[in-house]
N, C-alpha and C positions, 0 to 999 in steps of 0.2 A: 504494500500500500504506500500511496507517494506520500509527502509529509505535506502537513498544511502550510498553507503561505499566506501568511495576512497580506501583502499584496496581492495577491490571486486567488482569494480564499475558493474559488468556484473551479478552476482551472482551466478560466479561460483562454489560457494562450494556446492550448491544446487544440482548439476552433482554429488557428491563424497557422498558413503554410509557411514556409524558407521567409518567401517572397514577402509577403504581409510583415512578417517578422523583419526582416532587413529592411523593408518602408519606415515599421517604427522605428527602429533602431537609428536608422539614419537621421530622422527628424528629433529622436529625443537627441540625439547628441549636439544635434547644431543648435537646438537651444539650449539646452546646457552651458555652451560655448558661448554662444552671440545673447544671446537673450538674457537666462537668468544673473551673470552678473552687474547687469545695468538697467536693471529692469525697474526695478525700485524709484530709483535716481529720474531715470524718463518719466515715470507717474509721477512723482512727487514735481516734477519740473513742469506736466504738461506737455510733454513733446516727445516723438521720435528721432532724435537726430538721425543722419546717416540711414533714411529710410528706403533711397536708390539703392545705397551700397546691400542694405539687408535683401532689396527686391532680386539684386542681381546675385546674389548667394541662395536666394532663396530657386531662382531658376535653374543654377546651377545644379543643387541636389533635384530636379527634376519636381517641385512642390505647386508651379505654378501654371494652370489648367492640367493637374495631372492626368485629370481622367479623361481629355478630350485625345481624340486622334489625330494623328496628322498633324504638319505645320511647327512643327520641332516639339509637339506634346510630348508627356510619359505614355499617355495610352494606360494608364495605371486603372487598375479595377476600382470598381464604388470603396470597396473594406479599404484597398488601399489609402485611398484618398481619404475616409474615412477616420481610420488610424491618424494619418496626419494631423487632422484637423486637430484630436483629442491631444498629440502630444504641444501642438503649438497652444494649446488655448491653456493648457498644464501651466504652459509660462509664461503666457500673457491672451487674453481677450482682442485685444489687440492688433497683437501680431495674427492671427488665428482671421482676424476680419480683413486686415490686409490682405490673406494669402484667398478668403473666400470671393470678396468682390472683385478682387482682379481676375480670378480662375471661375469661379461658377455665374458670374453674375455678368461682368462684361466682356470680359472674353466667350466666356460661353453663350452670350447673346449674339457675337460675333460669329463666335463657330456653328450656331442652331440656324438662326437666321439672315446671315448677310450672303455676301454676293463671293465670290471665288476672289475677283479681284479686292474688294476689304478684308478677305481672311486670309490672301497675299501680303497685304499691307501690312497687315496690323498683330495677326498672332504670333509668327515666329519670334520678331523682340516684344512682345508680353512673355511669352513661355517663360525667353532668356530673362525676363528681367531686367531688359534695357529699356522698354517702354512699359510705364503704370497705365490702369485703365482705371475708371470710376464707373458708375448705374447712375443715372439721374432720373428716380422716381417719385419719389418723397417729395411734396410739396407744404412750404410754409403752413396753407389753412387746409390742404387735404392729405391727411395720414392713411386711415385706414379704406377709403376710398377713393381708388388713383382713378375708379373712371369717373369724375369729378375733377377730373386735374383740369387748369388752367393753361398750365403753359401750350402755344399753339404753334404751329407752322403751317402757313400760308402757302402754295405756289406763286412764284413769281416769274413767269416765262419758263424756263426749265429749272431755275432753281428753287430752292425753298428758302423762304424767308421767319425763322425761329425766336419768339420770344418770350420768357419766361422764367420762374425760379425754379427750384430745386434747394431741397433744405437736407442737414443730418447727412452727408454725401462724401461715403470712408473714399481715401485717397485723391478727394477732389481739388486740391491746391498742388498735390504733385504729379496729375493724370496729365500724359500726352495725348488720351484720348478720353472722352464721355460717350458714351451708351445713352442717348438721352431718350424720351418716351414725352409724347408731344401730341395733344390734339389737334385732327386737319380734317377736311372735309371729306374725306374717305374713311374714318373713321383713326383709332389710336395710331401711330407707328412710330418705331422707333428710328434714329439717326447717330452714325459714327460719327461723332464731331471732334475735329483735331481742334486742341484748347489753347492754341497761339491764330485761331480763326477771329476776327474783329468783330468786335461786342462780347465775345465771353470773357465774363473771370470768375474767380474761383478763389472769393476771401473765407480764409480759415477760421472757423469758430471757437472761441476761446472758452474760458471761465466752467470747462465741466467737471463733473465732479466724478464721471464715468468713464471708461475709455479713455481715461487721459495720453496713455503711449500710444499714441494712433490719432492720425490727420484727419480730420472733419470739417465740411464745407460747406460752404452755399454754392449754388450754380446760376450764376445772373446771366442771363441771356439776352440781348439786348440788339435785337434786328441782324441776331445772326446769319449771314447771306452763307449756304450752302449748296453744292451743287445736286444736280439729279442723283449722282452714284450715292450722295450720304447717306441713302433711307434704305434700311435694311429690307431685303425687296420681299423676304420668305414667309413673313408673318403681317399681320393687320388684326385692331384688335386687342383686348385685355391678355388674351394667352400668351401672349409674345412677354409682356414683361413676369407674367404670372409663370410660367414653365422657367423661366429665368430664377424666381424664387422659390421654388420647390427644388433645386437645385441647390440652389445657397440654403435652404433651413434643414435638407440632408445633414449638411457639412455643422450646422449648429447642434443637430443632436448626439454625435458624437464630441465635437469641441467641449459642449456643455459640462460633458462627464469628465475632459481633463483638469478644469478649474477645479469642479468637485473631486477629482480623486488628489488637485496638490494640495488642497486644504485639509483632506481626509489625513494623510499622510503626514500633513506637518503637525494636527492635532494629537495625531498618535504618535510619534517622537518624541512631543512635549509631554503627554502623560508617562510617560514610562520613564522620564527622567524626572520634571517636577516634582518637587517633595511638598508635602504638608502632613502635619500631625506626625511627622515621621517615619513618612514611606511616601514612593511614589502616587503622584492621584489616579491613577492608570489603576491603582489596586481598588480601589472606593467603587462600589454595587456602581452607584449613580453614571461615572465617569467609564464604567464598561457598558454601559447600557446605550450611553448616547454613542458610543464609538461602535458598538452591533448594530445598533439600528442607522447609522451613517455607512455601515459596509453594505449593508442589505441593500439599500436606494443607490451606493453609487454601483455594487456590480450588476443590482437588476437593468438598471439603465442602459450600465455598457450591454450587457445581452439583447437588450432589446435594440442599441445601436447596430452591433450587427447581424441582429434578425434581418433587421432594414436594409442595409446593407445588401447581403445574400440576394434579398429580393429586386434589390435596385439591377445588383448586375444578372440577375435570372431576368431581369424585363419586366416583372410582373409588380414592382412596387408601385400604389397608385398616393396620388398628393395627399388623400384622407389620414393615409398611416402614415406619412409626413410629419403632420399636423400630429400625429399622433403622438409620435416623438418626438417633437420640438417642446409641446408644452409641457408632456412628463417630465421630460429629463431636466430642462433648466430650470423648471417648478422644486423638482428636486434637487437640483443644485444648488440653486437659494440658499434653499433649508439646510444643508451641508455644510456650506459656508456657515451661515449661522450658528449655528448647532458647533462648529468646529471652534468660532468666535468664543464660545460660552468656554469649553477646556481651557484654552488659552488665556481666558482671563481678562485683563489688563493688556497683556501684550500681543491682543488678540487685531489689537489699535493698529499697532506697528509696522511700519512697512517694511523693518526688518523681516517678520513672516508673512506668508504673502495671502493670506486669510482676508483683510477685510478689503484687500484692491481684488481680489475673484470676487467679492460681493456687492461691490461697487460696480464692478467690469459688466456682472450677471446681470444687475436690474436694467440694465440697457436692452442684453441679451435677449433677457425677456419679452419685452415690449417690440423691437426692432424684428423686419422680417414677418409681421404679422403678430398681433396684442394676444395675450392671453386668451380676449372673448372671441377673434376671431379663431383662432383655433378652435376654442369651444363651441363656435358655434359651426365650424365646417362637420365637426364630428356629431353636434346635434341633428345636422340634417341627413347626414348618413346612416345616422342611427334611425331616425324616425321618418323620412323620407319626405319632411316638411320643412320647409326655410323660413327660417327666422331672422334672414336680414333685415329685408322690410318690412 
């Protein structure tokens, strides 16, 4: 009989091939490296410096659109990518969001629905890391309903003429391109727009209390003259940016579980060394009870990551189970965090442990990519075969 491993207490790694296993491997170590030493530092300052140089490292280990083919991708399976996600978000939320929007959101927007000649253009330096991308969906007064977005684009003889904002927009001050999503009189569609085009800019948003090691932006659009080729020609329509997002909240429900398994991890280190009353707290009913029932949510989570997973790359995962695991998992991360907060204490503050910036990082988490109620309410109507939007 094998021996228990409070890290693996299930023996999940037994699920994962060579290959899956050398994906993580290779990702925990680069953050290890590049990441967890400065991590702190970047939250506590607000910023990512040096976030080319990380883009173009992060290409190099093959992390960026892993899963798409062609065009200098990995070609890497769902678990793979998967994996990834959970070991970057272990080190930062952050970083984890960098690697999603550039790889699932507009590159993969790129590679789902553009034209041969834009996914010429434009993916091989995203893969490498020489060119960032952004998603322009999210609108200042409309959140959770983008087919209510504002921003429009007009024709104007062959070209298109784009004006609008875009709010909350990861990698938008260092994007050489935007993915923007625009209404026009054919209905939604989206647009490769290169962001040295005149009228755009991309002022960075300060003062947050979440996400702080990671670029976030607005998108001012302002009589952007664009040519016919900009409009990505393959979709029209909410599904265009929507299949774009069932995409990116995959890659959230596996990330989710790495925040919660660094916090898990650093709670239980602390209990087995902290002392009070004379022994470690790690010994106290109470202080095993929260650290069982924080093992249970975070490996049932990871299992159900790669249930999804499996199904993603068998074809048959549909956006419902999505939803499904997005709001599980980082609901339960949350509470992981938190829960991990309570062991720790006082020092639970600190940015020395990286406890309460996963739980900061999380409430972003949560809400971004689709709110709590919409989850709730995509799985309400699946369940009961009634919609409860309007």
């Amino acid at each position: 009989m094998s021996a228990f491993l409070p890290h693996d207490p299930l023996g999940l790694d037994e699920l994962l091939g060579p290959e899956e296993l050398a994906v993580r491997d290779t990702v925990r170590s680069w953050a290890a490296d590049r990441v967890l030493p400065n991590i702190a530092q970047w939250y506590e300052d607000g910023e990512l410096p040096g976030i080319r140089e990380l883009a173009r490292e992060l290409g190099a280990i093959g992390a960026l659109g892993m899963s798409l083919e062609g065009y200098g991708c990995a070609g890497a399976s769902a678990v793979q990518y998967g994996l990834a996600c959970l070991e970057l978000e272990a080190a930062d939320s952050g970083i984890r969001s960098l690697v999603s929007v550039q790889g699932s959101l507009a590159m993969y927007a790129i590679w789902k629905y553009g034209s041969e000649e834009q996914k010429q253009r434009w993916l091989p330096g995203m893969a490498a890391g020489e060119l960032i991308g952004c998603f322009g969906l999210t609108e200042p007064d409309v959140g959770s309903d983008p087919a209510a977005m504002r921003t429009y684009a007009k024709r104007d003889g062959t070209d298109w003429v784009l004006n609008g904002r875009k709010m909350w927009i990861t990698n938008g001050s260092v994007a050489a391109v935007a993915v923007v999503w625009a209404q026009t009189d054919e209905g939604i569609r989206g647009f490769a727009v290169p962001t040295d085009t005149a009228g755009f800019s991309a002022p960075e948003i300060k003062h947050k209390w979440s996400l702080r090691a990671s670029v976030t932006s607005e998108l001012v659009m302002d009589d952007v003259r664009l040519p016919a080729d900009a409009v990505l020609p393959s979709v029209k329509g909410l599904k265009g940016p929507l299949g774009c997002l069932s995409h990116a909240r995959y890659g959230i429900v596996w990330g989710s579980m790495g925040a919660a398994r660094a916090s898990f991890e650093a709670a239980l280190d602390y209990a087995r060394t902290r002392e009070q009353f004379g022994r470690p707290i790690g010994g106290f009913q109470l202080t095993q009870a929260k650290l069982a029932d924080m093992a249970l949510e975070l490996h049932k989570g990871i299992l159900l990551a790669h249930h999804l997973g499996r199904r993603m790359d068998a074809g048959t995962l549909r956006p419902e189970q999505i939803s499904f695991g997005k709001l599980n998992n980082v609901r339960e991360a949350i509470d992981i965090c938190r829960t991990a907060r309570t062991i720790l204490g006082a020092n639970g503050i600190s940015l020395e442990y990286p406890v309460m910036r996963h739980a900061t990082n999380l409430e972003s988490v949560l809400t971004y990519e689709g709110t709590v109620e919409m989850h709730q309410l995509v799985l309400g109507k699946a369940l009961t075969g009634l919609d409860a939007f309007r």
